[in-house]
Structures are given as C-alpha cells and as structure tokens.
C-alpha positions as CSV (number, residue, x, y, z in Angstrom):
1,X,0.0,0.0,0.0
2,X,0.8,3.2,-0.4
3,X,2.0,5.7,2.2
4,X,1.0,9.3,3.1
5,X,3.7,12.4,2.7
6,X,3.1,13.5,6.2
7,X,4.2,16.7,4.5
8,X,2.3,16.9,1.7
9,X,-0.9,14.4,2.2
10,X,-0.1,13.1,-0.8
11,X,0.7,9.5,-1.5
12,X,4.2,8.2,-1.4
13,X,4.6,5.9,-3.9
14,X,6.7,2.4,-2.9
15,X,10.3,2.0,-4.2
16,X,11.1,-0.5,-6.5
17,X,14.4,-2.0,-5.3
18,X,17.1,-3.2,-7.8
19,X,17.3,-6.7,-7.0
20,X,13.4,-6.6,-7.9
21,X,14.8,-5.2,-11.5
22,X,17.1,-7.9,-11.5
23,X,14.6,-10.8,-11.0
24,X,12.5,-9.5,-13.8
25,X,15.1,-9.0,-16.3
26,X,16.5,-12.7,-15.8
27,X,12.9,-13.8,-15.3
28,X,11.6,-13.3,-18.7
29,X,13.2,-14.5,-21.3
30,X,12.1,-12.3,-24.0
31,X,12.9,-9.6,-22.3
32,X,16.7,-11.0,-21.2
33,X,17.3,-11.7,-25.1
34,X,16.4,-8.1,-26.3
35,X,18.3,-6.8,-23.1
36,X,21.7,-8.8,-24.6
37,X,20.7,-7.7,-28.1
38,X,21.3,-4.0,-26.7
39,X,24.2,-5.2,-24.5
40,X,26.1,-5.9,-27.5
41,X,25.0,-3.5,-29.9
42,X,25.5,-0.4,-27.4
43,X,29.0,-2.2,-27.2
44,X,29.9,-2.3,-30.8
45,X,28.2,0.8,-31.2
46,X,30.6,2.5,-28.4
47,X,33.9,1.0,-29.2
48,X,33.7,1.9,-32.4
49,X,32.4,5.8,-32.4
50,X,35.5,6.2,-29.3
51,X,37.9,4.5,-31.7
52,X,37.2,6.7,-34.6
53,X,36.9,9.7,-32.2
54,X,40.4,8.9,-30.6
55,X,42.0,9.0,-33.6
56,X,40.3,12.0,-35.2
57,X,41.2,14.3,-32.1
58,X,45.3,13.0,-32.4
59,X,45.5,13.6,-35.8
60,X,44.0,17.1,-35.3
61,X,46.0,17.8,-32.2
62,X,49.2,16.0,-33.6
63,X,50.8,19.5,-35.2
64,X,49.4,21.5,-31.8
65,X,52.5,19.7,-29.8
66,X,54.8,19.2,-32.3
67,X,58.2,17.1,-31.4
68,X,60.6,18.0,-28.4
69,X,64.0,16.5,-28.8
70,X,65.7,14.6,-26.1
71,X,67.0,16.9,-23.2
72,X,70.7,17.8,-23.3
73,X,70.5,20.1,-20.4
74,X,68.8,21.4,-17.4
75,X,66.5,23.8,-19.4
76,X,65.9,21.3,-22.0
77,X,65.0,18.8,-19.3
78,X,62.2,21.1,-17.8
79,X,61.5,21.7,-21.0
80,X,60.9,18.2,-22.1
81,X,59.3,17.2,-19.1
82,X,56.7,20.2,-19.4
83,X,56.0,19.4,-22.5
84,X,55.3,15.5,-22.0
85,X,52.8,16.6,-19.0
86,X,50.7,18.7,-21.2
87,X,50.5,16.0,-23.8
88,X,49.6,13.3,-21.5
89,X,46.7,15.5,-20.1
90,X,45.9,16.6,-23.2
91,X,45.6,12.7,-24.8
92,X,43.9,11.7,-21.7
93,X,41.1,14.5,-21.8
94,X,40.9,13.5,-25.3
95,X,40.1,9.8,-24.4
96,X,37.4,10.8,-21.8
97,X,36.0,13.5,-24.3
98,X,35.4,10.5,-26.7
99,X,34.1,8.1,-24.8
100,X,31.5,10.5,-23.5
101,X,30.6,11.2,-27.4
102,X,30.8,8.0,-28.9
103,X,28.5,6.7,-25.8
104,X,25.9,9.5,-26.3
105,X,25.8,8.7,-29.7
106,X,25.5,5.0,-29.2
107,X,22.7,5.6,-26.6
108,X,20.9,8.2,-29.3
109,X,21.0,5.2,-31.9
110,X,19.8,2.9,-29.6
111,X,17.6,4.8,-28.0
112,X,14.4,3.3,-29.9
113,X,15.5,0.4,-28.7
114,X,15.5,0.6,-25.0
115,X,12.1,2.4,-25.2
116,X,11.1,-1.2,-26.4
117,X,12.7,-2.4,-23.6
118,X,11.2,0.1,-21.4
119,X,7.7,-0.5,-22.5
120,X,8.2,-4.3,-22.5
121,X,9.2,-4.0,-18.7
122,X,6.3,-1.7,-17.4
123,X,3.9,-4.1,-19.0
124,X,5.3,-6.7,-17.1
125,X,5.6,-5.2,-14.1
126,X,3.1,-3.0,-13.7
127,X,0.6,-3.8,-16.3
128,X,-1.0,-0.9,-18.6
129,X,0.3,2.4,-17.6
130,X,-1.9,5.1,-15.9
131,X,-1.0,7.9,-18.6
132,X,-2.6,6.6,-21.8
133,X,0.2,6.3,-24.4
134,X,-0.3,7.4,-28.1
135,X,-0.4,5.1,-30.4
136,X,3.3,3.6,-31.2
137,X,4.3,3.6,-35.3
138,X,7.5,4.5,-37.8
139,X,7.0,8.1,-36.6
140,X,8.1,7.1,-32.7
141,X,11.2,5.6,-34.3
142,X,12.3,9.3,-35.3
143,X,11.0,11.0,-32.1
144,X,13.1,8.9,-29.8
145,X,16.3,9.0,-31.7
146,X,15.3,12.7,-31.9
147,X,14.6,12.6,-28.1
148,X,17.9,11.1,-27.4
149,X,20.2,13.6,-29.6
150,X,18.5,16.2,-27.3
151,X,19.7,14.5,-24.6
152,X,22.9,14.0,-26.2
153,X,23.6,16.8,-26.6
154,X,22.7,18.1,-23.3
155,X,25.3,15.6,-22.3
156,X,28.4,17.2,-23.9
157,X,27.1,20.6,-22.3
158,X,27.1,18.3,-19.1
159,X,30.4,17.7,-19.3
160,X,32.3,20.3,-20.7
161,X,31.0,22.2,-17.5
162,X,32.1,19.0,-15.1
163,X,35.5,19.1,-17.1
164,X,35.4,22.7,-15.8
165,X,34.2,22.1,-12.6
166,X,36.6,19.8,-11.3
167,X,39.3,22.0,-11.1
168,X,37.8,23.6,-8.0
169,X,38.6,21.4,-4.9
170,X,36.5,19.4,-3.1
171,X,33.4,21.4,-4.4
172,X,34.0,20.8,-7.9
173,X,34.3,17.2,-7.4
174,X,30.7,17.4,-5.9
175,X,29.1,19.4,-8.3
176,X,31.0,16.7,-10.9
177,X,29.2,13.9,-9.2
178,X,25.7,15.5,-9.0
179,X,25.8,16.9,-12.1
180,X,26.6,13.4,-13.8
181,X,23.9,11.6,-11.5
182,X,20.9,14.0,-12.4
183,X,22.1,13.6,-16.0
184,X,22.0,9.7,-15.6
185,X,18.6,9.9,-14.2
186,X,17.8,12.2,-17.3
187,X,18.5,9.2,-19.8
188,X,17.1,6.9,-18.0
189,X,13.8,8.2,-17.2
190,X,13.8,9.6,-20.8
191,X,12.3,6.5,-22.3
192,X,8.9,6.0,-19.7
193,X,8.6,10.0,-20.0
194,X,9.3,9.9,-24.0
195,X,6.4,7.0,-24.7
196,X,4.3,9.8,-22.9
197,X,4.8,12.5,-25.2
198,X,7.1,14.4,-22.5
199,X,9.3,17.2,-23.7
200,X,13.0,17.7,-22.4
201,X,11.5,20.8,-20.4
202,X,8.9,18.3,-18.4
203,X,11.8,15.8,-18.1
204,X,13.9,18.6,-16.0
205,X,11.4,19.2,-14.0
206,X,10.6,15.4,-12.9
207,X,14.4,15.8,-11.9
208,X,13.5,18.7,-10.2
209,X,10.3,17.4,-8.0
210,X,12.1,13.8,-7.8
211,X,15.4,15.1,-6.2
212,X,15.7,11.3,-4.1
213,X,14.3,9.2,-6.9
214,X,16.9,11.2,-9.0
215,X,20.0,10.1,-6.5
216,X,19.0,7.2,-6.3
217,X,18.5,6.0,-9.6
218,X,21.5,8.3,-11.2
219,X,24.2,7.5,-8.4
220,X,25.3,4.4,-9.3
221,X,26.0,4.8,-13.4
222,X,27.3,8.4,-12.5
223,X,30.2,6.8,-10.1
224,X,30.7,3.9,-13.1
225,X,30.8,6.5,-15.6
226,X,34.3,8.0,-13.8
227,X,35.9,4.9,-13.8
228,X,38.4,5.3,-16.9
229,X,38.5,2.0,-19.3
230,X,36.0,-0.1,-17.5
231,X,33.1,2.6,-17.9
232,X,32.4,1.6,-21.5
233,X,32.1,-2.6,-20.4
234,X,30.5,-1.8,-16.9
235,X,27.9,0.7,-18.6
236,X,26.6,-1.1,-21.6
237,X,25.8,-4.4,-19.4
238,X,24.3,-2.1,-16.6
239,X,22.5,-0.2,-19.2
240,X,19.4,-2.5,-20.0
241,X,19.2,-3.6,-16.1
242,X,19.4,-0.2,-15.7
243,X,16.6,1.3,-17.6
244,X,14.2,-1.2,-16.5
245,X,14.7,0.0,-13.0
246,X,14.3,3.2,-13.6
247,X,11.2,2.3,-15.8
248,X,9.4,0.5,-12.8
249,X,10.2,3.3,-10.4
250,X,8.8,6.1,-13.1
251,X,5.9,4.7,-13.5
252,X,5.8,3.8,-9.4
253,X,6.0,7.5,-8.8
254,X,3.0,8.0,-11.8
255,X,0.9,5.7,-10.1
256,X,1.9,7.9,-6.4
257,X,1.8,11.2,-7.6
258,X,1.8,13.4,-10.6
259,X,5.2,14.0,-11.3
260,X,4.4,17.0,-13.5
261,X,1.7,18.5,-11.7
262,X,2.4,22.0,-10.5
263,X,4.7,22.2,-7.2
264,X,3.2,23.9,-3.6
265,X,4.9,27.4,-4.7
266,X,3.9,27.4,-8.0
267,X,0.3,26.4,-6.9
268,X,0.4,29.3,-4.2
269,X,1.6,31.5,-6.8
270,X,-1.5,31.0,-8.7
C-alpha cells in the first residue's frame, strides 16, 4: 500500500528495489534476449564511435605539440618534461572526451530500442500504464532518436562544464558527481517520459520534484561512468538492467503522484 507524505498528504509511492529489476530481467526470457541484443549492440556501437573519435582528435592535435627533442641540459630537461605533462593531459582529456561522445551517440541510436525495452518491462511489471500512451508507429522511431540527440547533446554541455568544474577542490568534485547523476537519471527516465509524449523541459522538472528518486536512480551509473577504461564494459551491461529499473520506479511514482503536476509554490503562486 501506499504511504502518506506527512508533509504533503499526498501519496508516497513504494520504491522499486534493484534486486526486484534484476529478477525480472532474468525472469523473462524475452525480455533477457532483447536486453543482450542492446548489451552488444551499445557495445559495438561504443567501441567503435570512441575509436574513430580517438583518432580524429590526435590527428587534429598531432601538429598543436609538435616534437621535443631529447633533453641535453637542465632547461631542456624542464622543457621536455613540461611538455610530455601537457600532452599526456591533453591525450587523456581527449580519451574521456570520446568516450562521453561515442556513448551518447550509441545511446541516441539505440535509443528506440531501450524504449522497447522500457515499454516491455512496465507491461510486465506493472501492467497498462496510468497515462494513456499514443499510439506507437514509424514516426516514434524518429521521435526517440530525436529525443535522445536532445539529450545527447545536453550531455556534452554536461560535461564540458564538469570538465570545468573539477578543477575547483573538493566542491568541484561534488558538483562533478551531482551533475553526472541528475544527467543519468535524465537518460534513463527519458524513455517511460518519451512513450508519454514528455518534452525535455517536463523531463527537468521530474528531476526537479524527484530530487531522491533522482540520487537514487542516477548514483550508481554516474560513479561507473568515472571509472576510466572499464566505464564503457561496466555501462553497456548495466545499461538495460538499468533502464528497467528506472522504468518500474517512473511509473511507481506515476501511479503515487503526478510527477508534472504543478509544485506547492507554484500552486500558491496561482
């Protein structure tokens, strides 16, 4: 059952827990086999947009740094050595630069994809939504690859201002980690909101009016995201397990609440 918001008086709607996720991914075997389908093709898609990003951004930063020769003296030595830090910090910005783009555009292309996924899971779980959905045909194809590139592209805005944050100590690193959790909440919850006809603007706000639901579905891909090398492995099987939790806990909160329904201020303000 569900409980009240001593707050609020309004219903508080029970939390799906991960291991629940779990069980119904490996449960149903449908379900499993389109999840490994994505697994793989989010993968493929990943390794080989970073690949081809890697080497676009050396061949483009190749004459930036030139050639130092081998130090012969004191000066040449600092020289040398200054010049070897900036180009590893360079390469290895570059590397985390294109991972980030070749996975937002894997997730973009396979973004139609895990809003099958998405929809397949609800039904399962939950049975027939409580929004009505429109009516699903080649023209959803477009508007959730179109849905994702927004989102994509939100992403790179993400983090060019986390690259920028975390220079500021201790703070910075905060802001880093919140910023990359809402933002993994954002993709997540984008399929659910998407099959509803929910704009990016409406999708900010469920952040917004969710902030727990929010940390807790975002925390855990935002702290695998940081992890250099294993991110793009750790992410693409997390990915499909991932979305269906956040799927059962959307449409949880639906079910509790409106989650776009004007907030207590705004309502005053009216």
């Amino acid at each position: 059952m569900e409980k009240q918001s001593p707050a609020r008086g309004l219903p508080s709607p029970l939390w799906i827990p991960l291991s629940r996720s779990l069980a119904l991914l490996l449960t149903r075997l449908r379900l499993f086999g389109w999840a490994l389908f994505l697994v793989a093709l989010t993968f493929i898609l990943t390794w080989y947009g970073y690949r081809l990003c890697v080497d676009f951004f050396v061949d483009l930063s190749r004459p930036l740094f030139g050639t130092v020769s081998d130090p012969d003296s004191l000066f040449g030595w600092i020289k040398y050595s200054a010049w070897l830090a900036a180009h590893w910090t360079f390469t290895v910005f570059l590397k985390v630069l294109a991972f980030y783009l070749a996975f937002i555009a894997a997730y973009t292309l396979a973004t139609p994809g895990y809003a099958l996924l998405s929809a397949a899971a609800e039904r399962l779980h939950q049975g027939p939504p409580v929004d009505p959905e429109p009516a699903r045909g080649l023209m959803s194809l477009f508007y959730d690859i179109a849905e994702g590139a927004k989102i994509g592209l939100l992403g790179v805005v993400v983090t060019v201002i986390a690259f920028a944050a975390n220079f500021v100590p201790v703070i910075g690193q905060i802001i880093v980690l919140l910023l990359y959790t809402g933002y993994s909440t954002l993709m997540f919850i984008d399929f659910p909101a998407s099959r509803r006809n929910r704009n990016l603007t409406e999708k900010l706000r469920w952040l917004g009016r969710h902030p727990y639901p929010t940390l807790r579905l975002g925390l855990l891909p935002a702290l695998v995201s940081m992890v250099p090398l294993l991110n793009i492995f750790v992410l693409a099987l997390l990915f499909p397990l991932l979305t269906i939790h956040a799927t059962v806990n959307f449409n949880a909160i639906q079910r509790g609440t409106s989650p776009l329904a004007p907030s207590p201020r705004e309502c005053h303000a009216r």
